[in-house]
C-alpha positions as CSV (number, residue, x, y, z in Angstrom):
1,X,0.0,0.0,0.0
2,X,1.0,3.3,-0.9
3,X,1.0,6.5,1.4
4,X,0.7,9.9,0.2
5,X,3.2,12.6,2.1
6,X,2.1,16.4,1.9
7,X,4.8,19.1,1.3
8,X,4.2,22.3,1.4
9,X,4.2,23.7,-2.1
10,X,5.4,27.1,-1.5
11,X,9.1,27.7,-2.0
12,X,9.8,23.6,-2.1
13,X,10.3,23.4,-6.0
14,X,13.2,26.6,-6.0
15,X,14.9,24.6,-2.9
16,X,15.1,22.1,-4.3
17,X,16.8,23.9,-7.9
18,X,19.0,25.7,-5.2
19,X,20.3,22.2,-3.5
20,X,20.7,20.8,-7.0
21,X,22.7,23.3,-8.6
22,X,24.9,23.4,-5.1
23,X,24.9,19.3,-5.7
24,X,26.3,20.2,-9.4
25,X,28.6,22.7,-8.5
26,X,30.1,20.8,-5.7
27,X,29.9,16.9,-7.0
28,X,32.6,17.6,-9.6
29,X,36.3,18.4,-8.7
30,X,36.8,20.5,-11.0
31,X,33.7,22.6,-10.7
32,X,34.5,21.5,-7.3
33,X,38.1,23.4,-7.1
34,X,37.0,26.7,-8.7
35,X,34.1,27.1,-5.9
36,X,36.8,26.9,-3.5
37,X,39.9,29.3,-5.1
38,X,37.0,32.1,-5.2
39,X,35.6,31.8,-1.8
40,X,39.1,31.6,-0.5
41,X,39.7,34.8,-2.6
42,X,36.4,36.7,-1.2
43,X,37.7,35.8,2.5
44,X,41.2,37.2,1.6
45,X,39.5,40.2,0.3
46,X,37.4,40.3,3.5
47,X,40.3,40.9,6.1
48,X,40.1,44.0,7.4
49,X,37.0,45.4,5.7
50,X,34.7,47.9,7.1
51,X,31.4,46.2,8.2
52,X,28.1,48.0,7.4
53,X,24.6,47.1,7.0
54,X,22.2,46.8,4.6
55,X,20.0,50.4,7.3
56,X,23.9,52.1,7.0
57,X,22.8,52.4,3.0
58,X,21.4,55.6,1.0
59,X,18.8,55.3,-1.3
60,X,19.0,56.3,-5.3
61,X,15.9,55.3,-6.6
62,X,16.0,55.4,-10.5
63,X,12.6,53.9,-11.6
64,X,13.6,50.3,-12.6
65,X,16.5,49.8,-11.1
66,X,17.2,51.2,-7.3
67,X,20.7,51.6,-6.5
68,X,22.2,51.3,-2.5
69,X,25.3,53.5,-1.6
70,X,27.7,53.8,1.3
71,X,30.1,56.6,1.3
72,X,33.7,55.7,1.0
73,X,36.4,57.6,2.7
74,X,37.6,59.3,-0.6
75,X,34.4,60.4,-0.9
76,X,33.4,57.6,-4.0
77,X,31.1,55.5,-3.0
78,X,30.6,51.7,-2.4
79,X,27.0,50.5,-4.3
80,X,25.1,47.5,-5.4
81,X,21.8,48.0,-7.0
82,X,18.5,45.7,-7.0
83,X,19.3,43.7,-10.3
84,X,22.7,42.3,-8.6
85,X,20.6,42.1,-4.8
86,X,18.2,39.8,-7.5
87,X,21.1,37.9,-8.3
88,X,21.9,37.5,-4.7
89,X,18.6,35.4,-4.3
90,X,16.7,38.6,-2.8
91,X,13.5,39.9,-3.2
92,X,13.1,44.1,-3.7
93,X,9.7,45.3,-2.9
94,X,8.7,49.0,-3.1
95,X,5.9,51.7,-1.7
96,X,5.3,55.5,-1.9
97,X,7.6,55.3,1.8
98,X,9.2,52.1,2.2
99,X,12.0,49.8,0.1
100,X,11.9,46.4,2.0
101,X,14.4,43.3,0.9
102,X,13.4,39.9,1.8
103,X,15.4,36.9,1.5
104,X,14.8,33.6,0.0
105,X,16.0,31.9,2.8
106,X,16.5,31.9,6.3
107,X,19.8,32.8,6.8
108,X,22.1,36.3,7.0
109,X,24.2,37.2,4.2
110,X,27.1,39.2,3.4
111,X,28.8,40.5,0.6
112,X,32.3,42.4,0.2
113,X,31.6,45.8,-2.1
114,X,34.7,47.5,-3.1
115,X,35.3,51.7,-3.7
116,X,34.4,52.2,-7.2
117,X,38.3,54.7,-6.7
118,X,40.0,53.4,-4.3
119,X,41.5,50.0,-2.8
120,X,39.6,50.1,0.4
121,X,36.3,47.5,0.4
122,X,33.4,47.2,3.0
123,X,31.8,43.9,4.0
124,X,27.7,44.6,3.5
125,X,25.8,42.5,6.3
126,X,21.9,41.6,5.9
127,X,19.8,40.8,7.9
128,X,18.0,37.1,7.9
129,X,14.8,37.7,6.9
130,X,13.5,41.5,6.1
131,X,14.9,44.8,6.0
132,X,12.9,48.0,5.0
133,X,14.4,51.2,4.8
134,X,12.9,54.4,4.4
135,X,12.3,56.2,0.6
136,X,13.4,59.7,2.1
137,X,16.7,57.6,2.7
138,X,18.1,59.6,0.2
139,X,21.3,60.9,-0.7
């Protein structure tokens, strides 16, 4: 006799496509080996690195793509806009007040931005599940 299991439907098929395309990634040695030179890379980079959070950011909204900066020292800027935050596996939701960014999954994330003039680079923290900052956040 055969039993039928529920899952829950919501998020389990993009999961799944997340565990699979680690599985591929990782499962080969060669695929395998290039994973691991750039992670060792981005924690090289990461040593000594100004931390700041996603609330630390300014806003430039520019209709279809919004665009996060963090003033740099020599006065450039660090950024990251929603299309690579997309990329990133987050979700960018907007109102007449509010930009909120909601994670796929559970877990915080971080991602090292360098000066777009200088050397210097700053580690960009979010938070697990939500973050909403407000539009008049402006530069």
């Amino acid at each position: 006799m055969q039993t039928e299991t529920s899952y829950p439907e919501h998020g389990t098929g993009d999961r799944f496509l997340e565990i699979q395309r680690a599985w591929e990634l990782l499962g080969k040695i060669q695929s395998r080996g290039v994973y691991d030179t750039k992670l060792r890379a981005l924690r090289h980079d990461a040593i000594g690195v100004e931390d700041v959070t996603f609330e630390d950011l300014t806003v430039e909204d520019a209709g279809d793509v919004v665009e996060f900066l963090y003033q740099c020292r020599c006065s450039d800027y660090y950024s990251i806009d929603s299309l690579e935050l997309g990329e990133m596996g987050f979700v960018l939701s907007r109102d007449r007040s509010t930009i909120s960014l909601q994670s796929r999954n559970a877990l915080p994330a971080s991602v090292v931005l360098p000066c777009g003039s200088c050397s210097l680079k700053v580690r960009l923290f979010f938070n697990a599940a939500n973050t909403t900052l407000q539009r008049d956040h402006h530069l």
